[in-house]
N, C-alpha and C positions, 0 to 999 in steps of 0.2 A: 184435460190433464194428459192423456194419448198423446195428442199432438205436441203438447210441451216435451212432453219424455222424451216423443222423437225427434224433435229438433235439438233437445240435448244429445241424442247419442249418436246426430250428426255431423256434431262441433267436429272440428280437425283435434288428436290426440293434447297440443300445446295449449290451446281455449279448457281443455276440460281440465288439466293439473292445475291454469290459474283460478278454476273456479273451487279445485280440490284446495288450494293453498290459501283462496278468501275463508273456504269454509272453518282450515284447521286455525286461521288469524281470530276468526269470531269464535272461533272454541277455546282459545286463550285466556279473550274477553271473558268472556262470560261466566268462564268455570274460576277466575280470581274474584271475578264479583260477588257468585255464588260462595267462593271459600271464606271472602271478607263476611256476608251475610249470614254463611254457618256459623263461624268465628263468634261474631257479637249476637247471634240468636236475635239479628231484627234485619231489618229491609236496609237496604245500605242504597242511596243515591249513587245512580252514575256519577253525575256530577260533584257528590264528597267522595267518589274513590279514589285511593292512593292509585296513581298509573304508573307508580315504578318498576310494581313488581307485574304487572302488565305487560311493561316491553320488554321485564327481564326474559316473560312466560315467551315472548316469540319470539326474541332475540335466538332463545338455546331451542325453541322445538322447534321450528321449521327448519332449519340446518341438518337437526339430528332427523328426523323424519326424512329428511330430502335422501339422508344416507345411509337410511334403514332402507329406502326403497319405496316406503309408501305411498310414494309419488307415480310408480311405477305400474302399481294394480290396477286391473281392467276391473271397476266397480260391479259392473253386473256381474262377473263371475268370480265374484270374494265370495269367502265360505268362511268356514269357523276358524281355519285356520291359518287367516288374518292377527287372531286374535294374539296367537304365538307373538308375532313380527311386529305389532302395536305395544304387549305389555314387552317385550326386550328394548324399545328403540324408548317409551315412557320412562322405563327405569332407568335407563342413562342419564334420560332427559330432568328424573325427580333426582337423583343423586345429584346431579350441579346445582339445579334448580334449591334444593335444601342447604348446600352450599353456602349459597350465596344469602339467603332470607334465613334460614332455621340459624347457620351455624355462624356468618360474617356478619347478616343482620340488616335491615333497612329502618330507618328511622320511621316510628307511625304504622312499622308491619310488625303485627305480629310471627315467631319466630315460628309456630301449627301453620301459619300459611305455606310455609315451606314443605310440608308433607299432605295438608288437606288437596292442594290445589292441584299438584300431579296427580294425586287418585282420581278427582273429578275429573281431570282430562284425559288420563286414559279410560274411564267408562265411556267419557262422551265420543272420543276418536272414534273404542271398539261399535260403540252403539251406532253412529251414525255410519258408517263402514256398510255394516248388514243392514242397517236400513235403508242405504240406496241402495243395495245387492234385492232383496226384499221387492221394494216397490218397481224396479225395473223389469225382473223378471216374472212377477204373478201380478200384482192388487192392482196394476192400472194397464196389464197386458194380456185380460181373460178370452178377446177374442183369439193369439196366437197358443193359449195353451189349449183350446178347445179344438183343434185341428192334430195334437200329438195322437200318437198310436200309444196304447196302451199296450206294454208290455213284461212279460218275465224274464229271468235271468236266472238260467238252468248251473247252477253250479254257485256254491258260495265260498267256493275256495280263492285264493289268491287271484283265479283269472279273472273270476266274476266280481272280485270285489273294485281289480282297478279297469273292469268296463262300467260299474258301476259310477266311479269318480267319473270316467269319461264321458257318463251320461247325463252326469247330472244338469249341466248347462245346455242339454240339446233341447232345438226347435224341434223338433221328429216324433222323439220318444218321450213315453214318461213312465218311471219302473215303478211296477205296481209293486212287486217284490220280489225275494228269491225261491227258487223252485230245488230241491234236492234232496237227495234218494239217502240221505240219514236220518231216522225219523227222530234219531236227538239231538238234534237242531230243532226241530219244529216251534215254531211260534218264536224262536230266539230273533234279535235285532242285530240287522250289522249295515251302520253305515245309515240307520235311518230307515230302513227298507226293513221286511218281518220277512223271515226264511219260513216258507211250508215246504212240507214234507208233498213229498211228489204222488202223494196218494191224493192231494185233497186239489190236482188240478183240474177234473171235472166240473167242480163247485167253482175254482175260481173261475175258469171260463163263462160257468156263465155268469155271475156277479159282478165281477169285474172287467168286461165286456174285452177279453185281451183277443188283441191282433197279431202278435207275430210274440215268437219264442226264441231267445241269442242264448245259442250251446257257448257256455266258456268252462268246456271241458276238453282242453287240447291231450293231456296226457292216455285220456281213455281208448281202450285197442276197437279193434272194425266190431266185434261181438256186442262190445257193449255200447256201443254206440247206436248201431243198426236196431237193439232194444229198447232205448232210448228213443227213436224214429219214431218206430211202428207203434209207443205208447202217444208221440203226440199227434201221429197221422190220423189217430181217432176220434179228434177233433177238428179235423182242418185246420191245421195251426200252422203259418206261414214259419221257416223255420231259418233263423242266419246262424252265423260261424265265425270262429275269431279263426284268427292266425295260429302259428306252430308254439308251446309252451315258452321257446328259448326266447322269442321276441315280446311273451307277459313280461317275462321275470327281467328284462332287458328293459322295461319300462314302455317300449314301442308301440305299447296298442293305444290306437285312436277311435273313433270314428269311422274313417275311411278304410280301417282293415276290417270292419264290421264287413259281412259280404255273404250272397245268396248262396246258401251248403253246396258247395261242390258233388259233383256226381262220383268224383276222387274217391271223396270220405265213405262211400256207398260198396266199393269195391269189397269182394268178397277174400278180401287178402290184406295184409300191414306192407306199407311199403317199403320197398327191398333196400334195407341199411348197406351205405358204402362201404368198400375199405380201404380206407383212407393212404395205403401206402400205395395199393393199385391205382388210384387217383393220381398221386404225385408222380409215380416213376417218369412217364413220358409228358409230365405238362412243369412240373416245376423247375425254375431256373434254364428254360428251351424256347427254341425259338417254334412256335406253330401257329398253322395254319388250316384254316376253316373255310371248303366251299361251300356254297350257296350259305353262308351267314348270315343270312336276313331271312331265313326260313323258318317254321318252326323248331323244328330240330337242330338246323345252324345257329338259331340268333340263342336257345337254350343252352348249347356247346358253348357258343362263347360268354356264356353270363358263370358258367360252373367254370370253364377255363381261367376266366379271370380272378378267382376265388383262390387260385392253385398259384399264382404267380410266376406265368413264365417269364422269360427274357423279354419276349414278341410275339404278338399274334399280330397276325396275319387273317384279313377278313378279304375273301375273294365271293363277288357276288356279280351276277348278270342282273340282278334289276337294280336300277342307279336308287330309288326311294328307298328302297330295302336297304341297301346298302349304308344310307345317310342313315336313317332311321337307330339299327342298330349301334353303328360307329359312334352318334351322338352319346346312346344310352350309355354305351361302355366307358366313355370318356369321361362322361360326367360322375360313375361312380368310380374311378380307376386312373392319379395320376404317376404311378411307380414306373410303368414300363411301356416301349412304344405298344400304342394300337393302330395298324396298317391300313386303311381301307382299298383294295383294289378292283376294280369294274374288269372282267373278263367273263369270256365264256370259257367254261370250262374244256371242251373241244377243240381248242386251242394250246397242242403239246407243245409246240414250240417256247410259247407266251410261259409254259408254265414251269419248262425249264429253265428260262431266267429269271423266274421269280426264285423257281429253290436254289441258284446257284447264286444271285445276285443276295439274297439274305442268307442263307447258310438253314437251310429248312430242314428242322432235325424228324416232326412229327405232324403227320397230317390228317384231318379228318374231312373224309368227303362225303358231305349230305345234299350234294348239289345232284336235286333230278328231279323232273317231274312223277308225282305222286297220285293225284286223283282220277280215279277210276274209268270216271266217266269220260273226263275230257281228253285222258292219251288214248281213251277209243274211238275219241274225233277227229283225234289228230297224231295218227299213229306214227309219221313218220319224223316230225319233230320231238314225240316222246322217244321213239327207239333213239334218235340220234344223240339226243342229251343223255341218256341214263346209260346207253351202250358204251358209244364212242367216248362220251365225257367220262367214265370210269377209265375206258383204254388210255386216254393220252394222260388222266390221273396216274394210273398204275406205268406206264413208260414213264414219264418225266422220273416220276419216285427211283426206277430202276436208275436211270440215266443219271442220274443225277445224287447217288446213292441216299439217298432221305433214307433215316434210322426207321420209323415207321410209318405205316398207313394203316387206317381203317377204312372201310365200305361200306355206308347206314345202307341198308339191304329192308328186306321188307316180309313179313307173313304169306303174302302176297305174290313172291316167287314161288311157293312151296306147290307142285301142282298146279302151274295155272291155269286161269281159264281165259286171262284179258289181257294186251297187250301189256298195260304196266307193269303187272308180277313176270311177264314172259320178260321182257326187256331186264327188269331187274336180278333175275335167273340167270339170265344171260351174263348181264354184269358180274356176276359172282364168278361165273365160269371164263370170263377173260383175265378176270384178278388171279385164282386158280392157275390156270395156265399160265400165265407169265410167269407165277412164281416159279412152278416146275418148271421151266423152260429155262431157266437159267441154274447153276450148278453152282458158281460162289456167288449168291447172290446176297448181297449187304443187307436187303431193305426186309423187315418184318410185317409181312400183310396178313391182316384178319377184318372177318366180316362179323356184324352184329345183324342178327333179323329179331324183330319185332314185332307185336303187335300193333294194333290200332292205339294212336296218343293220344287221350284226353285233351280236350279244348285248342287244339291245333289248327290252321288255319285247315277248310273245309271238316272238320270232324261234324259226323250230326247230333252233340250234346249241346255247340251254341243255336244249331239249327231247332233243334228239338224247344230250347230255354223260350226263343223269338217267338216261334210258334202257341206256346202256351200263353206267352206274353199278351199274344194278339186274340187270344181266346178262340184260338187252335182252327180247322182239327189238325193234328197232329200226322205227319205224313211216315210211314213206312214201310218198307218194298215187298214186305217177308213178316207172318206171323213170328217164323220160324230160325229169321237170320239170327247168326249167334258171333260173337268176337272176343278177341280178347281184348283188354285193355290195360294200359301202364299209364300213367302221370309222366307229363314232357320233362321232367328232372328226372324220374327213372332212369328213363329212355336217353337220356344225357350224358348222365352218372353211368348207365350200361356201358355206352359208347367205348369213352376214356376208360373203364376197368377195362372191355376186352382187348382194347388197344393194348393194354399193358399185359396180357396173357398171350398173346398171340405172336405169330411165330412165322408160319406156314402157308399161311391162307386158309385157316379152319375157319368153320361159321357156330358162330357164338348164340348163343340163345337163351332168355330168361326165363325162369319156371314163371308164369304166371299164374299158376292156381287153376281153376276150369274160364274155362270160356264161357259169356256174357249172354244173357238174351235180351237181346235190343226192345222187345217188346218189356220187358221187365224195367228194364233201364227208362223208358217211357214214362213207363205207371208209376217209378219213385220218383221222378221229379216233377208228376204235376202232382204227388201228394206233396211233397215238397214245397208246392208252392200253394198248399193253404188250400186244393182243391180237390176234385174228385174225377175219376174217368168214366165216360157218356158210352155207355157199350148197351147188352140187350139185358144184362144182373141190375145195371141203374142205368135206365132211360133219362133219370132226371139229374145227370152228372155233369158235370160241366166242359170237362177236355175231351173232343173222338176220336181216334187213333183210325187213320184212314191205312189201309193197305193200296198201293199203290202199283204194286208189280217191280218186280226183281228189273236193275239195270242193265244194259248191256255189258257184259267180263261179269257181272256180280256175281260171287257164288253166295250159297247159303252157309258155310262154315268156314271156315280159316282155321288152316294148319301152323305150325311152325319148323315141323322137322318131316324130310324126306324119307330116310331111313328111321331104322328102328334102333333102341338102345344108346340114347347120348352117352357121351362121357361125361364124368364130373369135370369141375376142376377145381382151383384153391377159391372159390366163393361157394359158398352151397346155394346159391340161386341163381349159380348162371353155367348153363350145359355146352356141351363140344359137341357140334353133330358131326356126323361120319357118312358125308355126302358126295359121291360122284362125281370125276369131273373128267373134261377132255382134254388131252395132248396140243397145246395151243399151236404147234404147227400144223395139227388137224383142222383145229378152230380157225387161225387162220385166213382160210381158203374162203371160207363160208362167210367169214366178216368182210372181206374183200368183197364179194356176190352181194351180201346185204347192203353194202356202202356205195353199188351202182346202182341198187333196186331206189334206196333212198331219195337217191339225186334224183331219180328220175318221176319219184313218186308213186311206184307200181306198189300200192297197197296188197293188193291181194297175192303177189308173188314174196310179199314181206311176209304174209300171215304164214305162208306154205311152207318159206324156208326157216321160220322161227318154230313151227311145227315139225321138220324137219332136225334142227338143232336141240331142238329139246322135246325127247320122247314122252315126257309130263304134260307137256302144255298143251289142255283139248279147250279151244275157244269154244263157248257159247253161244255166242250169237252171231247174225251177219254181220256185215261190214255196215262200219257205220259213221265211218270217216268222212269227213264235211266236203273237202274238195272231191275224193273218190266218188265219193253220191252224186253229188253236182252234175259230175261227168259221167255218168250212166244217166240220170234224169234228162241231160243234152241230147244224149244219144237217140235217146226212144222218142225224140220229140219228132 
């Protein structure tokens, strides 16, 4: 019988409606034969049946059925509320049907067959409906339900009830029931499923052998949710996540937004609501432009950009993949206004004042620069060139060319440095700075945004950390002790465009984040998170080790965000003006000049002395440790 079922639900879509259409022709038959034999209270011969009112029955249902739609339903995943769309399209179907037998009349029919025979046919449609709905998916397919994960469903409100509908036809899962924190609900039914009160999950765990727990409590704030956690991390209970409220009630949630709890939702803070006119000022109805757009931070700039509807954006990127990548996605959700893709290096001023003057570029966001740690202290002098110089001929073209604004995505990582990438980045701030001052009517409005560390961004170590657990660890990190801050790459987006729109000067903008992070914390919730426990010397017999590794080269143990003391506010209450320092750019300069021969030439360690030199904060850490530099002292001693 297996094999038959699945060679049925093989057939191409057209084989299965002619098979649906023989079945409802034989339901015609059969339920006038049955009406003729309720009628006379004895057994009626096929062969003495009247067959007029026979072809009347398929004449008018399969027409009307074809146009109710019924033709239409994937059988396995019919539900009760088939039933709806069967007795609406029957009742049509019994009103002519009576019509023509009860009220116009057929000779040799009785004028009850006109109303017996439509009720018998729409029981038999409904019935047979759910009974191959039925036999498809459980009584002849018990080795595929024996393979689902038994699960709950933590919330029985609105979100929970339409992940519920969602689940009901899954190969995956199968809802044991719902789980929530109103104890008057408890034992109540919805949907088929029995809501317990969230006291009696101990008991179902173990009765009901559940493997993983889906939160569908989007509205709930970080407090109560983080309590929510820690009640089911005491079980081991693998734990997933829906989406944002606005996309339940929007009907959006599927399956595929089902997804592993974000380390996001863990933060010790709500995330920081827009304001939505600071959003618009500089992106709506404008023409702008985005470099390094296929980055994290660029390719998230142009997904909120496009939300805000400018005239034109402009996507300027050096890797050609990154570049297609993005540009696809944007197109494909966005056909109102041009999307530009341009291949440049941003160090290229020339290139970039005919881009602003050949499009008429009102506003710009420059995230174009390398960022990880490690590798611009391998490669010191292509990270100084891209993050230094590509700011400089950013902030000239902008002058040049009067563009209304610029921003500078900047980084925590200037503040103090101790690695080339924060010094380089430093730097950038201070060539932004000084150009502004350096000019006295000068059009263009520059502001910097520094940040913290972005959530799931390319190299962050939360995907690194997920993999690791994935493969059954141990778990790698440099520092009991290291600490961060952290925002969500829409924050961090959304920060952008607001400072953009506050900014004036060339101030550096910065977001309250709440306290800073301990990475080892951040560890321990996501392999409870993932249904398991961590192998230290409290529980030997734990599953995940969290290996200490040794601090990086530039790595520090904390991240700052601000230089000085006392930010300013400004019109967001979650985003501060610092009041930082800078140099007279015909001082600066002289010394960009000096580092732009060092560059060319490759002299590393005359780059560390006069970026030491440039910036009385930046005390590196550790040797040199740049790939070509090494090379060439290892040649030497040889």
């Amino acid at each position: 019988m297996t094999n038959f079922l699945n060679i049925i639900l093989m057939l191409p879509r057209y084989s299965k409606k002619i098979i649906a259409l023989i079945t409802d022709i034989s339901l015609c038959v059969l339920c006038t034969w049955l009406a003729f034999t309720l009628r006379f209270e004895q057994l009626i011969l096929f062969k003495n049946l009247n067959f007029y009112p026979v072809y009347i029955s398929i004449i008018f249902a399969i027409p009307i059925f074809w146009l109710f739609g019924l033709y239409k339903t994937i059988f396995r995943f019919t539900s009760l509320s088939i039933i709806i769309n069967v007795l609406i399209s029957t009742t049509v179907y019994g009103l002519l049907y009576f019509i023509i037998i009860g009220v116009y009349g057929i000779q040799g029919t009785p004028r009850s067959i006109g109303v017996l025979q439509p009720i018998l046919l729409s029981l038999a449609v409904i019935c047979s409906r759910l009974a191959i709905s039925y036999i498809l998916n459980s009584k002849y397919r018990p080795e595929k339900n024996s393979n689902k994960k038994n699960i709950l469903i933590y919330g029985a409100g609105q979100a929970g009830r339409q992940l519920a509908r969602t689940l009901k036809s899954s190969s995956e899962y199968r809802i044991v029931g719902f789980l929530d924190d109103n104890d008057q609900l408890d034992k109540q039914v919805i949907l088929g499923h029995t809501i317990y009160s969230s006291n009696r999950l101990e008991r179902l765990v173990l009765t009901k052998s559940i493997n993983l727990v889906f939160l569908a409590l989007p509205s709930i704030n970080k407090i109560q949710k983080n309590k929510i956690i820690e009640k089911l991390n005491l079980y081991k209970l693998n734990i997933k996540t829906l989406p944002n409220l606005s996309d339940i009630i929007d009907g959006k949630v599927s399956i595929s937004d089902i997804r592993d709890f974000n380390i996001d939702d863990l933060l010790n803070r709500d995330q920081v609501e827009p304001d939505i006119m600071l959003l618009n000022q500089n992106i709506k109805s404008k023409v702008v432009l985005v470099t390094g757009a296929g980055g994290s931070i660029g390719s998230e700039l142009c997904r909120q950009i496009v939300k805000l509807k400018p005239n034109k954006l402009l996507l300027l990127e050096m890797n050609e993949f990154s570049l297609y990548k993005i540009h696809e996605e944007l197109t494909t959700i966005n056909n109102n206004f041009k999307i530009i893709p341009i291949l440049i290096n941003v160090q290229d001023q020339e290139k970039l004042e005919l881009i602003c003057e050949t499009f008429k570029i009102e506003t710009i966001y420059h995230a174009a620069a390398y960022k990880h740690v490690s590798l611009v202290e391998e490669n010191v002098c292509e990270g100084v060139k891209n993050n230094v110089f590509g700011t400089l001929a950013v902030a000239k073209a902008s002058v040049e060319k009067k563009v209304s604004n610029v921003v500078l995505i900047s980084s925590d990582k200037a503040v103090r440095p101790t690695n080339i990438m924060g010094a380089s980045k430093r730097l950038s701030e201070l060539c932004m700075q000084g150009i502004y001052n350096q000019h006295k009517n000068i059009n263009t409005n520059f502001s910097i945004v520094r940040f913290g560390n972005v959530l799931e961004s390319s190299g962050s170590v939360i995907p690194k950390f997920k993999n690791q657990i994935k493969e059954g660890g141990p778990v790698t990190l440099t520092h009991e002790d290291v600490t961060r801050y952290f925002m969500t790459v829409t924050e961090a987006a959304q920060l952008v465009i607001q400072a953009g729109a506050m900014g004036k000067s060339s101030e550096v903008f910065v977001l309250d984040m709440g306290k800073s992070v301990k990475i080892k914390d951040l560890v321990e919730k996501i392999v409870k998170l993932s249904g398991l426990t961590v192998k230290n010397n409290k529980n030997p017999e734990g599953d995940i080790e969290i290996k200490i590794t040794g601090l990086r080269p530039g790595e520090k143990l904390y991240e700052e965000l601000l230089i000085g003391e006392n930010p300013q506010g400004t019109s967001h209450p979650k985003i501060k003006k610092a009041i930082d320092p800078y140099i007279p750019f015909d001082q600066l300069e002289l010394d960009l000049k000096n580092l732009k021969t060092l560059l060319d030439d490759n002299k590393v360690f005359e780059i560390k002395n006069l970026l030491s030199k440039l910036l009385k904060l930046y005390k590196s850490n550790t040797d040199i440790v740049d790939k070509i530099y090494v090379e060439k002292i290892s040649n030497k001693n040889l």
